[in-house]
C-alpha positions as CSV (number, residue, x, y, z in Angstrom):
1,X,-37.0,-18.8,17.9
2,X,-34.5,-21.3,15.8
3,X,-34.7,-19.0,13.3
4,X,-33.3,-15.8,15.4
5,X,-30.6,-18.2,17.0
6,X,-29.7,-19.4,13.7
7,X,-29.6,-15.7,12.2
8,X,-27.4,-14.5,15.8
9,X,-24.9,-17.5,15.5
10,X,-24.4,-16.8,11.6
11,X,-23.7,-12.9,12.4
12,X,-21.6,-14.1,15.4
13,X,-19.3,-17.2,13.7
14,X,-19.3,-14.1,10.8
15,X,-18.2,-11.5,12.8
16,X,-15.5,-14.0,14.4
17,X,-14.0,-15.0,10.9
18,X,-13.5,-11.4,10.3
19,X,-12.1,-10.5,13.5
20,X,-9.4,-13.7,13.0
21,X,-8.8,-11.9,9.5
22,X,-8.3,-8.7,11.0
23,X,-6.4,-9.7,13.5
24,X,-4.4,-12.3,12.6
25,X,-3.6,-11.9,8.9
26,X,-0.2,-10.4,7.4
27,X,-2.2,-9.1,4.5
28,X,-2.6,-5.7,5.5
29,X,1.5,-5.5,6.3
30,X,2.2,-6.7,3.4
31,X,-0.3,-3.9,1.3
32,X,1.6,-1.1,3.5
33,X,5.0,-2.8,2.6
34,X,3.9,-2.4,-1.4
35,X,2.9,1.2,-0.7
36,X,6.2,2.4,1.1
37,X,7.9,0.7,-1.5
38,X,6.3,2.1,-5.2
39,X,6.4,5.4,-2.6
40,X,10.5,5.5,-2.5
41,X,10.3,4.0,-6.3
42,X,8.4,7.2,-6.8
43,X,10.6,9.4,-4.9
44,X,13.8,8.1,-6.6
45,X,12.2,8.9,-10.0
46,X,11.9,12.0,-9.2
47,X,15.0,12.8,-7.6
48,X,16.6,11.4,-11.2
49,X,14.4,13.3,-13.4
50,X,15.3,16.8,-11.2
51,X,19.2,15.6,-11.4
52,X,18.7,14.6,-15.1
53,X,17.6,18.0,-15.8
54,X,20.4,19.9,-14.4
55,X,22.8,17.7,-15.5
56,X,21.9,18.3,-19.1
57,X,21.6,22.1,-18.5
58,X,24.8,22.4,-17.5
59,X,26.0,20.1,-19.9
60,X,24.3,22.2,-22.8
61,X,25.2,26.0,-21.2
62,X,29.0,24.8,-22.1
63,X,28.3,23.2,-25.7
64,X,27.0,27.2,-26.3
């Protein structure tokens, strides 16, 4: 019987760690805060590359 109360209170002291973590942690926020940012990183890229691009067009449309 010491052995299944010892098994239940590992699973349960376990189980509370991980609900503290969860719970209680800003690690996640943190994560989606890296994410939103590389996401308008990304974004800005872009919106350079596409203004880039026209900008040299138009640029090399009058040079002709």
């Amino acid at each position: 019987m010491q052995t299944m109360q010892l098994a239940f209170s590992y699973l349960a002291a376990r189980a509370n760690r991980l609900g503290r973590v969860v719970f209680r942690s800003d690690a996640g926020a943190l994560t989606l805060e890296w994410l939103v940012i590389a996401a308008a990183l990304f974004i800005a890229a872009g919106a350079a590359v596409a203004i880039f691009a026209t900008s040299v067009d138009t640029y090399q449309n009058k040079l002709k």
